[in-house]
N, C-alpha and C positions, 0 to 999 in steps of 0.2 A: 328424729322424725320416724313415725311408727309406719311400716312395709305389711304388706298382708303375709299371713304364713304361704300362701298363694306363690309368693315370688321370692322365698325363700325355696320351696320345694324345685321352683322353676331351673332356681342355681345348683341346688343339688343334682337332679335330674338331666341337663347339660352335661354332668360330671360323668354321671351312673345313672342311665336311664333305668326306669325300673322293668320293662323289659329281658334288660339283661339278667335281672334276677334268677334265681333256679324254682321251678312249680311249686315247691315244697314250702317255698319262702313267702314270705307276708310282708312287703315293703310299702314304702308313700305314705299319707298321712291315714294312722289308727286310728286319734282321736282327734275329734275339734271339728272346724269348720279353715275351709283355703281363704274365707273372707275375713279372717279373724286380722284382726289389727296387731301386730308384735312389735316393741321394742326391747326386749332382754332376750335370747336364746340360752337354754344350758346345752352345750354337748356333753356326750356318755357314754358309756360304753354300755352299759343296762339300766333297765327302767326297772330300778327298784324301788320301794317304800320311800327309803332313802334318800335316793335321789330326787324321788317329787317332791320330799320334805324340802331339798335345798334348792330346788326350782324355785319353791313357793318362799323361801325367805332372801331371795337373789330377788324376788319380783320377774318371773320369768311369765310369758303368756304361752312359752313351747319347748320343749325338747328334740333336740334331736339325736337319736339314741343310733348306735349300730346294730345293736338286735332288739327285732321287734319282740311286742308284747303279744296275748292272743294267739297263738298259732293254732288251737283248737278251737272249735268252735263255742262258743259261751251257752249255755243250755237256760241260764238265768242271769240277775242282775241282783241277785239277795247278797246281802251286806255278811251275811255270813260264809259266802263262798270265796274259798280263797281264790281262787282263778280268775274273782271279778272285782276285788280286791283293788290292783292298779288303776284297772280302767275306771272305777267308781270314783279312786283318790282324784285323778285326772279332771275326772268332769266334777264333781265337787270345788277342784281346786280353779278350775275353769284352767286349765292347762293343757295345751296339743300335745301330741305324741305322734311325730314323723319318723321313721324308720328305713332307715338306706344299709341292706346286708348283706347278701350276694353278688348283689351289683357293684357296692362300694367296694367289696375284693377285689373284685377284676378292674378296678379304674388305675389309673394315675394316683391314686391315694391310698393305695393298697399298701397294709405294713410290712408283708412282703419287700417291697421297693426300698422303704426307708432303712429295714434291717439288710438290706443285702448290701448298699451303701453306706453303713456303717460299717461293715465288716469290709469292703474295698473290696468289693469281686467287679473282677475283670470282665469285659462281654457278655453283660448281665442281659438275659432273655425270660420272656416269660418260661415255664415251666407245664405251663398245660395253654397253650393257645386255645382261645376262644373266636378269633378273627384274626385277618392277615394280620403280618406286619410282625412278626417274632422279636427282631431288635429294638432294645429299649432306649431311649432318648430323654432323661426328663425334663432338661432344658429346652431339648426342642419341641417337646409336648405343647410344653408348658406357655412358651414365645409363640407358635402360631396360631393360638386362638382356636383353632379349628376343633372339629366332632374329634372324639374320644376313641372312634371306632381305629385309628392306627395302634391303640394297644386297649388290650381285651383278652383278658385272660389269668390263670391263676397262677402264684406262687411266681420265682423266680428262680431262675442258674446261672450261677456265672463260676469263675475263676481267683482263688488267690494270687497275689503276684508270682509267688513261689511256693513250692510244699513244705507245709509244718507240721507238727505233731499234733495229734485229737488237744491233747490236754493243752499246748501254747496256742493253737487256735481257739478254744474256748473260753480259754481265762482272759485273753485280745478280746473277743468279742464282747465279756461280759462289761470288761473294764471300759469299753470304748460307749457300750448302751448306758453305763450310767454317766459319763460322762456328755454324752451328743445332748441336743436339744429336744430329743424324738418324744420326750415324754413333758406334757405339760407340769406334769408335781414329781416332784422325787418317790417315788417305790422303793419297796423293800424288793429285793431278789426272792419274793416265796416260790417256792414248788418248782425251782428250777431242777432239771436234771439231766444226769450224760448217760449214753450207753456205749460203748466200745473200747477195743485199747486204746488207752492213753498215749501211746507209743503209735499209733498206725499214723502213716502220712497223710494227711489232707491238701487236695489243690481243687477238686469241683465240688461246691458246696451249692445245693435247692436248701430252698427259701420257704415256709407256706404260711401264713399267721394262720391262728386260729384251728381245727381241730385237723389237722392234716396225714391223720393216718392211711387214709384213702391213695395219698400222692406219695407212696411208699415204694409202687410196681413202677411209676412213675418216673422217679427219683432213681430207680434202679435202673431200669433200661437207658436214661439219661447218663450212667456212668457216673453219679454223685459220690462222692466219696462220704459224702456226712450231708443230713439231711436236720436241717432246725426247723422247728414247728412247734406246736402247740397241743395239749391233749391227748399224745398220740398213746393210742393203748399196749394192753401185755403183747399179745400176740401179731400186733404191726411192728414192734420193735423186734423181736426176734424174727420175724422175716427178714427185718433190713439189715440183722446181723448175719443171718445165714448169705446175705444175699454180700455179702465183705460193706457194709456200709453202715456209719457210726450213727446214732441217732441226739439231736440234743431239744430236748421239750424245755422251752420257755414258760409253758403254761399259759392258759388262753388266753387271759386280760393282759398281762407282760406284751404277748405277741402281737396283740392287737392294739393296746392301745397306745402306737405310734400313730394312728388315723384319726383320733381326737386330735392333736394337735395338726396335724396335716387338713382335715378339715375346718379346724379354727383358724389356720393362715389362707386357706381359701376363701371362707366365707368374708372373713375380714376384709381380703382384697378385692370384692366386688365392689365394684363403685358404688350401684346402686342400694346397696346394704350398709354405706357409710354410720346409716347415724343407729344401726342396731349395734347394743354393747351384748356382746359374746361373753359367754366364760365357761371355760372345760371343767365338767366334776372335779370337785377335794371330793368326795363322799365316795364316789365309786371308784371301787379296788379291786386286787385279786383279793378273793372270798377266803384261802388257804394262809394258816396262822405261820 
């Protein structure tokens, strides 16, 4: 039974208000109409060509992607400009395009969360609070039903049970993410990378999915011993070397995309979404060979 994208956004939004988003960001529905009738969803991690090609042979009437499309303003609608390109494929294909991306960081769904509980840290906390409420619970998030507002905020810290060396804590973690459930399709390990001795001990590890070189001074004054993220560039990593703190980049769809499946078991659990069939990208990857 077909739901409007309407009350599809409504459950996202519950999660991640788009509010919480950052100014810079472009969330909520891009394309389409809230009155539009859905039965197929694709999730994504980006709205590329690609992916609307496999929207449109899944029989999808929406996407719901992590990073928006559009972030500048479109000067035209010519079939030969590439910036207008998606949005054209979109409404050609008669296909929506909702976007949840700053906000979706800071929720309960953050890949943050799921990679820091893969790796077993101990009195796991947000790392850059956004709202009260620092100690993280996902059970009990999750059980009472309640506004989202008791956790808000970026990245996580927490604790190994005990200290281990860069390189047995990294090969743990790499071994345990291809093993967990956290990714809907099996990935290749591309563009992963380390920085630090292999030999240094680790016991406070921050968490950031996604481009986290920002949460480096962060991560520092926090007393992180090793800092995982995604994207982070030349001269954030040697900060966080001078500063005694190892760095390990996942790479940005790796990092991130623990939250397609995290949002594909959300949405699936809304009662009211029963009779929409979900399905997370095969098509969209990390882009690095």
């Amino acid at each position: 039974m077909a739901v409007s994208i309407g009350l599809v956004a409504q459950h996202i939004e519950k999660l991640a208000p788009k509010y919480w988003a950052e100014e810079w960001d472009n969330v909520g529905l891009l394309v389409g109409s809230g009155s539009t009738p859905v039965e197929r969803i694709l999730i994504a991690l980006d709205g590329t060509l690609e992916v609307i090609e496999e929207a449109k042979d899944f029989g999808a009437q929406l996407i719901v992607a992590h990073h928006p499309i559009m972030f500048r303003p479109l000067k035209n609608l010519r079939s030969d400009n590439p910036a207008a390109k998606i949005p054209l494929t979109l409404f050609n294909y008669q296909i929506g395009y909702y976007a949840a991306h700053t906000n979706l960081d800071q929720s309960r769904l953050s890949s943050s969360i799921t990679l820091g509980e893969i790796l077993g840290l101990k009195e796991l906390k947000l790392l850059e609070e956004q709202s009260y409420g620092s100690n993280y619970n996902r059970q009990a998030n999750i059980s009472s039903g309640n506004s989202t507002e008791e956790l808000r905020g970026y990245g996580v810290i927490g604790y190994l049970e005990r200290p281990e060396s860069l390189e047995a804590v990294w090969q743990n973690f790499l071994e345990r993410l291809l093993q967990s459930n956290s990714y809907a399709h099996p990935y290749n390990l591309t563009g992963v990378r380390l920085a630090g001795s292999l030999k240094k001990d680790i016991r406070k590890v921050a968490i950031v999915n996604g481009s986290g070189g920002r949460f480096v001074p962060k991560a520092l004054f926090k007393g992180a011993d090793l800092l995982i993220t995604g994207d982070v560039d030349h001269h954030a990593v040697l900060d966080a070397l001078e500063g005694g703190m190892a760095v390990g980049d996942l790479g940005h769809f790796l990092s991130e995309a623990p939250m397609l499946q995290a949002l594909y078991y959300y949405l699936t659990s809304e009662r009211s979404l029963q009779g929409i069939e979900f399905k997370v990208s095969s098509k969209n990857a990390s882009p690095w060979l």
